[in-house]
C-alpha positions as a Markdown table, in Angstrom:
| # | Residue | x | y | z |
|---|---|---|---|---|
| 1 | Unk | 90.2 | 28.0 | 82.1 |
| 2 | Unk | 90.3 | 28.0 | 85.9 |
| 3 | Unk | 87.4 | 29.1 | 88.0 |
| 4 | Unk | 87.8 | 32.6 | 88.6 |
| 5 | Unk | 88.5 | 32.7 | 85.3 |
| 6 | Unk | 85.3 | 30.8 | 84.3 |
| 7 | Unk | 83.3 | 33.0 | 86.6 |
| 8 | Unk | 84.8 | 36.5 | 85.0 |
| 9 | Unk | 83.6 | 35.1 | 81.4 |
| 10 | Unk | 80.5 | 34.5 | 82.6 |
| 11 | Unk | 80.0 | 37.5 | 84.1 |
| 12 | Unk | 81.6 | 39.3 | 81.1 |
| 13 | Unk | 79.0 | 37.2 | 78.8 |
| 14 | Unk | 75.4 | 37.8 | 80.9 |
| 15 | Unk | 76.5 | 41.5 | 81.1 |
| 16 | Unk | 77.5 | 41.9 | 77.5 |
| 17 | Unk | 74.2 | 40.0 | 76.5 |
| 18 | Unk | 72.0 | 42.2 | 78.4 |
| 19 | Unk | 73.4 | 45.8 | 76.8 |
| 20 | Unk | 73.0 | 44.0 | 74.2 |
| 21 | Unk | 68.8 | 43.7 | 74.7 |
| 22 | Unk | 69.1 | 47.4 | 74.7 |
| 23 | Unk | 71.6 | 48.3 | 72.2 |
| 24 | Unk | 69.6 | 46.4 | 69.6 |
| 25 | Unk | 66.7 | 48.7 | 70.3 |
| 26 | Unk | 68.4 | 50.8 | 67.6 |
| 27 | Unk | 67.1 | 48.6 | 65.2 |
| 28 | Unk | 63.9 | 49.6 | 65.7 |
| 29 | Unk | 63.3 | 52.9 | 63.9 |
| 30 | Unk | 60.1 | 51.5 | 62.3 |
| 31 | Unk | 58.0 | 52.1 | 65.5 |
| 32 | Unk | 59.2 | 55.2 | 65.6 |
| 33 | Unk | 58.7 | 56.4 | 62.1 |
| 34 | Unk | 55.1 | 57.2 | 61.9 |
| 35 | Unk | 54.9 | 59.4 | 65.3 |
| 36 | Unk | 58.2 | 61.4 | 64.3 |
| 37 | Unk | 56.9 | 61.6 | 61.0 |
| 38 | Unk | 53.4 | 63.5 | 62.7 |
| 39 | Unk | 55.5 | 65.3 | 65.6 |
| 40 | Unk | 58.2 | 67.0 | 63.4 |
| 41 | Unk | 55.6 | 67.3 | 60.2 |
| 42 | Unk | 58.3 | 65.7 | 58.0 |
| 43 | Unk | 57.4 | 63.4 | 55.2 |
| 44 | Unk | 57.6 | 59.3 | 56.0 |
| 45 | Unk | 59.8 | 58.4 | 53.5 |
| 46 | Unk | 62.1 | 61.1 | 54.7 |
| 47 | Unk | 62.2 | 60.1 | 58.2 |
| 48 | Unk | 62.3 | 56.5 | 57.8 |
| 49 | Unk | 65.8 | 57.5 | 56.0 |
| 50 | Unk | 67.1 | 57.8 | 59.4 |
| 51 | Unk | 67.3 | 54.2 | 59.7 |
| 52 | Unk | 70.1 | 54.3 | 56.4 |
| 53 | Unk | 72.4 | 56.9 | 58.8 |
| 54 | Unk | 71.6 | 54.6 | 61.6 |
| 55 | Unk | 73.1 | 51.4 | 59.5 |
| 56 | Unk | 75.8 | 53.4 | 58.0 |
| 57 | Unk | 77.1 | 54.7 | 61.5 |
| 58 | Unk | 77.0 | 51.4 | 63.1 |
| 59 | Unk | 79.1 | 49.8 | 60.6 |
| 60 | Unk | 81.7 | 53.2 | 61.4 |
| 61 | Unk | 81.3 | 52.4 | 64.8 |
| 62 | Unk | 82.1 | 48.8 | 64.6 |
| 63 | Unk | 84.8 | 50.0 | 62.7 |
| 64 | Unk | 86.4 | 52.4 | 65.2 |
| 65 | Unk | 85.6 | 50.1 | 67.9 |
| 66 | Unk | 88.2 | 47.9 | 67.0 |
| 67 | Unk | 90.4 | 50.8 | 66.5 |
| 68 | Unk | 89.9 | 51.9 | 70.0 |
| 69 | Unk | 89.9 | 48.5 | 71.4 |
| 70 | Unk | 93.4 | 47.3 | 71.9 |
| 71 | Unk | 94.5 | 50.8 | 72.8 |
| 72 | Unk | 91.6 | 51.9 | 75.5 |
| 73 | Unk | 90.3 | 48.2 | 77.2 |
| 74 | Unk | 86.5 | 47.3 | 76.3 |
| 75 | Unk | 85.0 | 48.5 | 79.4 |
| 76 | Unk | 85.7 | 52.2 | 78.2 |
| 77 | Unk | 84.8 | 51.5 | 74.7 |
| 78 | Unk | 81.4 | 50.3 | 76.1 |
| 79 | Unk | 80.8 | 53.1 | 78.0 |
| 80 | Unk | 81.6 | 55.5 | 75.4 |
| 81 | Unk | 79.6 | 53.6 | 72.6 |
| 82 | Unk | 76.6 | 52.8 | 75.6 |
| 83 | Unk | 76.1 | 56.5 | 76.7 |
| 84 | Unk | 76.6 | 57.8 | 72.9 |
| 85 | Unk | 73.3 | 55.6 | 72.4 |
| 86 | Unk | 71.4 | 57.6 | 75.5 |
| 87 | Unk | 72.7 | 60.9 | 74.0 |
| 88 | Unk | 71.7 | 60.4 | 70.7 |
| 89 | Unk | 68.2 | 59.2 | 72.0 |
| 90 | Unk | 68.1 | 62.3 | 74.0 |
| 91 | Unk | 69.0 | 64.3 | 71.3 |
| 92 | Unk | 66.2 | 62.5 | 69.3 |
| 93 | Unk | 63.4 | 63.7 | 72.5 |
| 94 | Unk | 64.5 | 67.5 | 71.7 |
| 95 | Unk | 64.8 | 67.7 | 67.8 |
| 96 | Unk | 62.9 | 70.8 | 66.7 |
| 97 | Unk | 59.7 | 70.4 | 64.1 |
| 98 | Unk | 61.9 | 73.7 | 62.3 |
| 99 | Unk | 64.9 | 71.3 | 61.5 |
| 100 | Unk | 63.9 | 68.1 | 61.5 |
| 101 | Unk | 66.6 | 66.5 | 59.4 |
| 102 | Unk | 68.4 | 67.0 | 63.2 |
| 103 | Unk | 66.9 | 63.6 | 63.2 |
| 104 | Unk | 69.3 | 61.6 | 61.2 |
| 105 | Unk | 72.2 | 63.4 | 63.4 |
| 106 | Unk | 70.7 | 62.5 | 67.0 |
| 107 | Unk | 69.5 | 59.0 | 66.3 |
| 108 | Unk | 71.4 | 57.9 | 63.2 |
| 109 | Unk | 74.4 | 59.2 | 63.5 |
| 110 | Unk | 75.3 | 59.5 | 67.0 |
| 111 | Unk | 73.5 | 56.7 | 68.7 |
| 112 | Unk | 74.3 | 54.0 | 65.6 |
| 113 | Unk | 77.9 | 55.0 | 66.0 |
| 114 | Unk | 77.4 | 54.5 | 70.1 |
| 115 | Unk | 75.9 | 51.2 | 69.2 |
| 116 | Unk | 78.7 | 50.0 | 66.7 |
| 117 | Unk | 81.2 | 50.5 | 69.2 |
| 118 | Unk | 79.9 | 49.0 | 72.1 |
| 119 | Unk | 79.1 | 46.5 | 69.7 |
| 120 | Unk | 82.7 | 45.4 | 68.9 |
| 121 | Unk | 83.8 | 45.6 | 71.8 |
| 122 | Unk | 80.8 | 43.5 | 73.6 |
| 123 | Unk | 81.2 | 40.7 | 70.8 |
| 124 | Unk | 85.1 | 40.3 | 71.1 |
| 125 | Unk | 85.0 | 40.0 | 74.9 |
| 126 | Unk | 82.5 | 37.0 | 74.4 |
| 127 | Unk | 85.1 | 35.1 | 71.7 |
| 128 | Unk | 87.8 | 36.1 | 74.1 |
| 129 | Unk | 87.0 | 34.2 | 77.0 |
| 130 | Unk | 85.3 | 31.8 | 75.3 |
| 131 | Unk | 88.0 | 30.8 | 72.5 |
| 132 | Unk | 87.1 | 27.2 | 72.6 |
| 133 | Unk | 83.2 | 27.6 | 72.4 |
| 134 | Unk | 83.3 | 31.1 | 69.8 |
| 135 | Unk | 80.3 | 30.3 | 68.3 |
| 136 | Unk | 78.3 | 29.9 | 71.2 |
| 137 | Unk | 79.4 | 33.3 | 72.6 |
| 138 | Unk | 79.3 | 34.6 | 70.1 |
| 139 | Unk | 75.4 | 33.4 | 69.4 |
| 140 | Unk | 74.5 | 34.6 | 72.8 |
| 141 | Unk | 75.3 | 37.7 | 72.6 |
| 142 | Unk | 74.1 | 38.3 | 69.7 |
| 143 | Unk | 70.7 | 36.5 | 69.9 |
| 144 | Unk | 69.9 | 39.0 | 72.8 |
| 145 | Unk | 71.1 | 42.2 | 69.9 |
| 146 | Unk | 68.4 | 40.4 | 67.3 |
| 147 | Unk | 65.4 | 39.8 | 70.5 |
| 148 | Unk | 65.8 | 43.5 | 71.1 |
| 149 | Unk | 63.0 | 44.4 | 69.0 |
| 150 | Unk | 61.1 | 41.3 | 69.5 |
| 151 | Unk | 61.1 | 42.6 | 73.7 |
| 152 | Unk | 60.8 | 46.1 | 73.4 |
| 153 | Unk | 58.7 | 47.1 | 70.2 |
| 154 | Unk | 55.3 | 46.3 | 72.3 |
| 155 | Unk | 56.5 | 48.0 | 75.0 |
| 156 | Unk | 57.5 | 51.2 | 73.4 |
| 157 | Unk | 54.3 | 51.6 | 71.0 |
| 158 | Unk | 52.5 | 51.8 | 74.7 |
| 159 | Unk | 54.8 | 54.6 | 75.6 |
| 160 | Unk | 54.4 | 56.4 | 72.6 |
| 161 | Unk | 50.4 | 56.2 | 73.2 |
| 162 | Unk | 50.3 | 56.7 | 76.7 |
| 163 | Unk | 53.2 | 58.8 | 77.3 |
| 164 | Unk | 53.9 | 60.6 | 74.1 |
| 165 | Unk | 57.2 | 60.7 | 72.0 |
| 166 | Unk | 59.6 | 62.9 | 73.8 |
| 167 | Unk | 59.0 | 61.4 | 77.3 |
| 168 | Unk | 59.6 | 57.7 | 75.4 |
| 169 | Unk | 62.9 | 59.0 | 74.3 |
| 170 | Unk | 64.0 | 60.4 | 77.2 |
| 171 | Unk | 63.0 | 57.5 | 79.3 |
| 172 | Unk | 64.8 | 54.8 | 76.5 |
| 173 | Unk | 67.7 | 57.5 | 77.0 |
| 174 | Unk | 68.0 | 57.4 | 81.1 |
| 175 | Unk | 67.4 | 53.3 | 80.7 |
| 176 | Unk | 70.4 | 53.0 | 78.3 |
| 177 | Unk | 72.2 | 55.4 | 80.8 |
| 178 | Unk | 71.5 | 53.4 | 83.5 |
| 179 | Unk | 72.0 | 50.0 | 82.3 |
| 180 | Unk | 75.5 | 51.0 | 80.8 |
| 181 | Unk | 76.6 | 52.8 | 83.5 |
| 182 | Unk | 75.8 | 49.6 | 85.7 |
| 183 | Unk | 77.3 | 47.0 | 83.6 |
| 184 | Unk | 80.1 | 48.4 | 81.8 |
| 185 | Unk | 83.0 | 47.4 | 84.2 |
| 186 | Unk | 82.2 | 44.0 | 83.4 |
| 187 | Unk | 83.2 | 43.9 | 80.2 |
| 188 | Unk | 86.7 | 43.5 | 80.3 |
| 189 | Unk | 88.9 | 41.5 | 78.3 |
| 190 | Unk | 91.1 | 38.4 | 79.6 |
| 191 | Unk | 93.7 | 40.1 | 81.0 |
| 192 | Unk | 91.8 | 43.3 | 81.8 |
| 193 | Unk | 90.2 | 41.8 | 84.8 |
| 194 | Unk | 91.7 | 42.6 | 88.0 |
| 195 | Unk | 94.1 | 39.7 | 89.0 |
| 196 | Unk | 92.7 | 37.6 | 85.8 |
| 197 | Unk | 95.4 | 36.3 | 83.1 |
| 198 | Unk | 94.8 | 36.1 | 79.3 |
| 199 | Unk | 92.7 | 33.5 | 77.9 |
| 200 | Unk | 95.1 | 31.3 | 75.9 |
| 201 | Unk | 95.7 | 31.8 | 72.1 |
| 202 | Unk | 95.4 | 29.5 | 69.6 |
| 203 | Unk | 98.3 | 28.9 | 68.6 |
| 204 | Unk | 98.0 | 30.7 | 64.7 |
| 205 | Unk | 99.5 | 34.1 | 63.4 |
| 206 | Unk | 97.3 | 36.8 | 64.7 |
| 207 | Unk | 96.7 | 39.8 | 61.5 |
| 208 | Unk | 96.5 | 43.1 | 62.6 |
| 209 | Unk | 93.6 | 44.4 | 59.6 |
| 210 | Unk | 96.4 | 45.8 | 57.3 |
| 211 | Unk | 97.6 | 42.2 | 57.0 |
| 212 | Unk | 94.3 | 40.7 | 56.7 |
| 213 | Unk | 93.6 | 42.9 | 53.8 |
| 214 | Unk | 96.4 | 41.3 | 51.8 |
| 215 | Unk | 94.6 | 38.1 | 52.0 |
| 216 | Unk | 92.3 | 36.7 | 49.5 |
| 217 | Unk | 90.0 | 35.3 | 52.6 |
| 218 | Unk | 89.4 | 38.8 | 53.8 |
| 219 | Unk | 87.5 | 39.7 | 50.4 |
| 220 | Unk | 86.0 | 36.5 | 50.3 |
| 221 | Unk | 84.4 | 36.5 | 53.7 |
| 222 | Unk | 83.3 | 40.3 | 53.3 |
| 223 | Unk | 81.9 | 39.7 | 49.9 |
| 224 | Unk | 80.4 | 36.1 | 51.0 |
| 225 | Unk | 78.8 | 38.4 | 53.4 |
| 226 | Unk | 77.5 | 41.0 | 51.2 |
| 227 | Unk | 75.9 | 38.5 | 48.8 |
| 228 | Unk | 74.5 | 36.4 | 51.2 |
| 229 | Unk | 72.2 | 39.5 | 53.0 |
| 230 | Unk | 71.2 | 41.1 | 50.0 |
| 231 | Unk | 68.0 | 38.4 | 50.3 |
| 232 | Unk | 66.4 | 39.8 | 53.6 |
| 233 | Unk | 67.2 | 43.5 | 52.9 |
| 234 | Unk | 66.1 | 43.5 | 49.8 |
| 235 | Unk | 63.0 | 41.6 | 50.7 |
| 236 | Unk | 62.1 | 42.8 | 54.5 |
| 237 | Unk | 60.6 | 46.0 | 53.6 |
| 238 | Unk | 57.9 | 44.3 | 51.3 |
| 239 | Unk | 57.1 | 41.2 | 53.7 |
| 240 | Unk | 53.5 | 42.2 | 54.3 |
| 241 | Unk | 52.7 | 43.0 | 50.7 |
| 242 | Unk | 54.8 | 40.0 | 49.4 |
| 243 | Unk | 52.2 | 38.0 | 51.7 |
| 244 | Unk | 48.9 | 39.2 | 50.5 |
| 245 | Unk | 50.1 | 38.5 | 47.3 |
| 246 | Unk | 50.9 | 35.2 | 48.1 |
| 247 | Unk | 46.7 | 34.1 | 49.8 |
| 248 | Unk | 47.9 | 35.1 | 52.9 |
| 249 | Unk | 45.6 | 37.7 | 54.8 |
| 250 | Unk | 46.6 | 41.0 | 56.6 |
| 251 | Unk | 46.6 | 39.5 | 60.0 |
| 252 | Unk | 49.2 | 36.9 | 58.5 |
| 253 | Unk | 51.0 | 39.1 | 57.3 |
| 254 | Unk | 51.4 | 40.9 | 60.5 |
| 255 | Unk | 52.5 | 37.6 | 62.0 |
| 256 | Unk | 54.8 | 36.9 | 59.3 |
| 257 | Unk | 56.8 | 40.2 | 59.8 |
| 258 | Unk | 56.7 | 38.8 | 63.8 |
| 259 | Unk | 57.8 | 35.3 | 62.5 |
| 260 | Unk | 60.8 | 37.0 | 60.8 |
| 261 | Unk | 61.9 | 38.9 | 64.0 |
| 262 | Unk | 62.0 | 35.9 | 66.4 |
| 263 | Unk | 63.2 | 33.6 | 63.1 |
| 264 | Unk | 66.0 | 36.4 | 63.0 |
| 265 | Unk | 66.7 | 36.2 | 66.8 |
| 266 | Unk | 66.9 | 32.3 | 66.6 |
| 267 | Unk | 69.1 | 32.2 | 64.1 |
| 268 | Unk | 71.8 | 34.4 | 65.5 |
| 269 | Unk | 72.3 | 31.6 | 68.2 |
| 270 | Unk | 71.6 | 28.2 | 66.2 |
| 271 | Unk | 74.0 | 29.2 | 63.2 |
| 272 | Unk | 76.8 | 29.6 | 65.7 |
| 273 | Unk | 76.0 | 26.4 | 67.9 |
| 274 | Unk | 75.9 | 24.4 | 64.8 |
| 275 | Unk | 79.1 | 25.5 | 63.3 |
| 276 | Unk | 80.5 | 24.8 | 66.3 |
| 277 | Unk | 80.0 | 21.4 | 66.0 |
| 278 | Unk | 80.2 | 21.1 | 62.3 |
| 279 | Unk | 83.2 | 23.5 | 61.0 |
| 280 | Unk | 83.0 | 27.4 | 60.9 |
| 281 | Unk | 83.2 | 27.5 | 57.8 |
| 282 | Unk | 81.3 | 24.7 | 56.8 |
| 283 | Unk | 78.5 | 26.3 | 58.6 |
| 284 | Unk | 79.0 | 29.5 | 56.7 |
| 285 | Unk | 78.8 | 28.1 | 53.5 |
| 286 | Unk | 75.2 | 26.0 | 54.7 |
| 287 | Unk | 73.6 | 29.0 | 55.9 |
| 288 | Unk | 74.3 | 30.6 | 52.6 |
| 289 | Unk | 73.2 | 27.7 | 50.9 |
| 290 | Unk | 69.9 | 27.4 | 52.9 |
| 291 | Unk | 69.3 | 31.2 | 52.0 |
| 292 | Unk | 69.4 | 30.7 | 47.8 |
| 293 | Unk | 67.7 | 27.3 | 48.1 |
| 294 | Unk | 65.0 | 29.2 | 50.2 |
| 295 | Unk | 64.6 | 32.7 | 47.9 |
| 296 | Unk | 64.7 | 30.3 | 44.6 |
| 297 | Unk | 61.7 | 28.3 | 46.4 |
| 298 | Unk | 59.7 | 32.0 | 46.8 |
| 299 | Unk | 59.2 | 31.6 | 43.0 |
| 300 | Unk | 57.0 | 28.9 | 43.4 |
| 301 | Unk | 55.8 | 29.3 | 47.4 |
| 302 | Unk | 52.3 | 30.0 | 48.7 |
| 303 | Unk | 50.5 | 30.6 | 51.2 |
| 304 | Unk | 52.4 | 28.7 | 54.5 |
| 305 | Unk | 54.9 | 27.7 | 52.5 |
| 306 | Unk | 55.7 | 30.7 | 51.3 |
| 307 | Unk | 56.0 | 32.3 | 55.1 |
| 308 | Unk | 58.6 | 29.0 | 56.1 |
| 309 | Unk | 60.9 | 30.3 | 53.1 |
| 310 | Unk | 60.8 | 33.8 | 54.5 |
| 311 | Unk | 61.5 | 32.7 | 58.3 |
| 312 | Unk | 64.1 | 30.8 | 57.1 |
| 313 | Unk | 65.6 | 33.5 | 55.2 |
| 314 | Unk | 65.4 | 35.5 | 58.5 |
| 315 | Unk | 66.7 | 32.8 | 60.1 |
| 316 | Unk | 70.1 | 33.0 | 58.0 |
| 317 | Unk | 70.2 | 36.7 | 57.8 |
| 318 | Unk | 70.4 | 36.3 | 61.7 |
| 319 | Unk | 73.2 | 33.8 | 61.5 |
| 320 | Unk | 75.2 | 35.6 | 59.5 |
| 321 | Unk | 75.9 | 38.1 | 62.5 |
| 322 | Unk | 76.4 | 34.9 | 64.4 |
| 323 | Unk | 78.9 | 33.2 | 62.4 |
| 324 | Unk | 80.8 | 35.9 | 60.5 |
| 325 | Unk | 82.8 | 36.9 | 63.8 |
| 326 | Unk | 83.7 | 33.6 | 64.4 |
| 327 | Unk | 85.0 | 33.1 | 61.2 |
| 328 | Unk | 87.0 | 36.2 | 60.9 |
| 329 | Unk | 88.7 | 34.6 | 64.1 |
| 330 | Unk | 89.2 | 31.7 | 62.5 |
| 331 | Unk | 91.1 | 33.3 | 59.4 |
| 332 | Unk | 92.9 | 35.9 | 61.0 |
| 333 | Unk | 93.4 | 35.0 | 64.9 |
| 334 | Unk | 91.8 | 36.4 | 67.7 |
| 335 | Unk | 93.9 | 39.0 | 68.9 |
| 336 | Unk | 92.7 | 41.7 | 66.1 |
| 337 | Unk | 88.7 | 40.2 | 66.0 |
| 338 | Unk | 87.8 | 43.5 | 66.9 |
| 339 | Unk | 89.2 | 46.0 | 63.6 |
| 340 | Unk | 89.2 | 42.6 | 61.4 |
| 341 | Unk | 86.0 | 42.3 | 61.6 |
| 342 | Unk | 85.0 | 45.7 | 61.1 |
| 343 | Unk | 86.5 | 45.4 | 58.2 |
| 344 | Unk | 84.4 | 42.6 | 57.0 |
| 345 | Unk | 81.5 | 44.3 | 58.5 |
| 346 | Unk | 81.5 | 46.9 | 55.2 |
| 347 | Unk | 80.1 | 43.9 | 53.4 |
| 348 | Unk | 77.3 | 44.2 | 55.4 |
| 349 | Unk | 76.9 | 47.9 | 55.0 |
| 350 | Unk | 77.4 | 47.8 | 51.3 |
| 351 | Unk | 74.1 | 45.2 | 51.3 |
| 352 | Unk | 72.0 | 46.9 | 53.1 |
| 353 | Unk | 72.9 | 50.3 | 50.9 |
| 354 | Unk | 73.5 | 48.8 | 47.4 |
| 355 | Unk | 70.8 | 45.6 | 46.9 |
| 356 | Unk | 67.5 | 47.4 | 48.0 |
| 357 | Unk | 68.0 | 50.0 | 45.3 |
| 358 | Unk | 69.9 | 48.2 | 42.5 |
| 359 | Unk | 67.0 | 44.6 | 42.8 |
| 360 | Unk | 64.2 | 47.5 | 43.3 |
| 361 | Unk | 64.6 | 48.3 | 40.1 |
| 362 | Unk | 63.6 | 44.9 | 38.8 |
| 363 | Unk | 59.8 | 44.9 | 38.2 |
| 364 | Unk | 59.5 | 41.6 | 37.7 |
| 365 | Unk | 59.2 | 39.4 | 41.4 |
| 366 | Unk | 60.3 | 35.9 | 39.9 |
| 367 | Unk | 63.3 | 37.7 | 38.3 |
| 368 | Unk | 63.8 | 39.3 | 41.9 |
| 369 | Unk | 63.6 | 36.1 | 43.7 |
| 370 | Unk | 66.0 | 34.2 | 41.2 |
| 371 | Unk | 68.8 | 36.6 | 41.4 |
| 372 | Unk | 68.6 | 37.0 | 44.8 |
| 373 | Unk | 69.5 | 33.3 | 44.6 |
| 374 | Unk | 71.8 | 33.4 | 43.2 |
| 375 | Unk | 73.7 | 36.1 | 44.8 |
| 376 | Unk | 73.4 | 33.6 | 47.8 |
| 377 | Unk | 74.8 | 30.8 | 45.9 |
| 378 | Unk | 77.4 | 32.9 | 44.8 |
| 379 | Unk | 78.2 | 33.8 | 48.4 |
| 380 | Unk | 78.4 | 29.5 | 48.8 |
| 381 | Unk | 80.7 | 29.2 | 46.3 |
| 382 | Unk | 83.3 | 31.8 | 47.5 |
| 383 | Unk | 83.0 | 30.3 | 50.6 |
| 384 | Unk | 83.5 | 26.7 | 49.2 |
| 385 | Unk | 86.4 | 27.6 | 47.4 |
| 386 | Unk | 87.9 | 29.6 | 50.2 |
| 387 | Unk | 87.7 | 26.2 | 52.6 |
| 388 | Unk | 89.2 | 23.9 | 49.3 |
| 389 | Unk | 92.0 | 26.6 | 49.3 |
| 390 | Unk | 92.5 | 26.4 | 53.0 |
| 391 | Unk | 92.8 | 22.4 | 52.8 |
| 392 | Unk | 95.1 | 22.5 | 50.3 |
| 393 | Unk | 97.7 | 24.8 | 52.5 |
């Protein structure tokens, strides 16, 4: 890569990273349950389903994102999926206590379809001009997604108490505005930059998503992926109660569900750095590894113990986002990352959907914590056999 060239990825990767800060705000419906909850006079539970819209749309969004990719450029895809968030935020700042399911449209809906596109396109411009160093590019960009709420959940409970709720939304709405408005243009893919030619290829066949879908390593990976994060979804709503069970006391707990954020955050950038040293795959298959050794060990774990298993649980979860790009490239080239791994992304969707409901209905926590085991495992094994295939070729 020659300088200007070196100096364009840069650029492209400091810019991405910091919409990514704010895009990952979206994650962070849990501050904002309780207030909307007393503001619209809507039940808890019924507002804290917004954050199921929210999941669902971003998964959509990834998903048209690499639709829209090839065919638009990244910068506009940013800018669309960047000022969808700020709409649906401001949509969120007017939603009437008379129809409050408007809710799930403004924020759910609209701004985690925003955020799944600018999404894609933020994380395929990092592996583009970075093909040599994908993990770490990847990792970077989206550490800053996972420190999102780690940054800004302080800061926007003081809103909320000194400002109130609408004026916090329509401040977070004229701050996503403003940031994507003023970084956008720097997301551009190698040969999108003015005067800038493509990053090379590596020299593989490049699958458009039909093709991939043909593959037996596309329903691998997705299902790999699925497996392998049904342990922190199922398990991250209960942290705090899982903890006073365990001798831990409520101020612990507090800090455990802290410990999981920045565990989270960590792991989205040393998954990625390792498995660039180690193998992509290879460092797929560990990670998922790591997480069934870790949620077999919550059997038996108390007390500090018990909170390492659950950081490191995080600390996969967060590598999974780090990794499974990387290894979508890997398998299927880097030309389509964008839709291929939107595809793989349903995986994702389906776990955060399917395991909290289907293990909630196991009473028993050992039996809980053993097949969430070995769901991982499972998820270790496809992999496994998905690199002895690839060895064999």
């Amino acid at each position: 890569m020659s300088s200007g060239q070196n100096k364009q990825g840069i650029k492209a990767l400091v810019s991405g990273s910091v919409l990514q800060l704010f895009f990952g705000i979206i994650y962070m419906w849990s501050v904002f349950a309780v207030p909307v909850s007393e503001q619209l006079g809507w039940a808890v539970d019924k507002v804290k389903l917004t954050s199921s819209f929210m999941l669902s749309f971003f998964v959509i969004g990834i998903l048209a994102g690499g639709k829209l990719l090839p065919r638009v450029g990244a910068q506009k895809v940013t800018l669309m999926g960047g000022l969808m968030l700020a709409a649906g935020m401001c949509g969120a700042a007017f939603v009437p206590g008379s129809t409050p399911w408007l809710i799930y449209g403004a924020y759910g809906v609209v701004g985690g379809f925003g955020v799944g596109l600018a999404y894609n396109a933020v994380i395929s411009c990092a592996q583009k001009w970075f093909p040599k160093n994908r993990g770490f590019a990847t990792g970077v960009s989206v550490c800053a997604f996972g420190f999102s709420t780690v940054v800004f959940a302080p800061l926007v409970e003081w809103m909320i108490g000194k400002f109130g709720l609408k004026l916090t939304f329509l401040a977070l709405s004229g701050a996503f505005a403003s940031a994507t408005l003023a970084l956008f243009s720097s997301i551009a893919l190698p040969g999108e930059a003015a005067a800038t030619p493509a990053a090379a290829q590596p020299a593989q066949k490049q699958y458009t998503l039909k093709q991939a879908l043909a593959t037996r390593e596309f329903y691998i990976i997705t299902f790999s992926l699925m497996l392998g994060t049904a342990a922190f979804f199922t398990l991250n709503p209960s942290f705090k109660t899982l903890a006073a069970e365990r001798t831990l006391s409520a101020s612990m707990g507090t800090g455990l569900v802290m410990l999981t954020g920045i565990a989270n955050a960590l792991g989205r950038l040393g998954v990625p750095l390792l498995s660039d040293k180690i193998g992509h795959g290879l460092g797929a298959l560990l990670t998922l590894a790591v997480t069934a050794a870790c949620a077999g060990l919550l059997v038996f774990a108390r007390s500090y113990v018990f909170m390492g298993m659950v950081a490191l649980i995080a600390f996969c979860y967060g590598g999974y986002s780090g990794i499974y790009p990387v290894l979508t490239a890997d398998c299927f080239g880097m030309r389509n990352v964008s839709s291929n791994y939107g595809g793989i992304m349903l995986g994702f969707s389906l776990s955060a959907l399917l395991f909290p409901i289907g293990i909630g209905l196991i009473s028993d926590i050992t039996v809980k914590f053993v097949v969430l085991a070995a769901l991982a495992a499972l998820g270790a094994a496809l992999i496994g056999m998905m690199m002895t295939g690839r060895k064999k070729q």
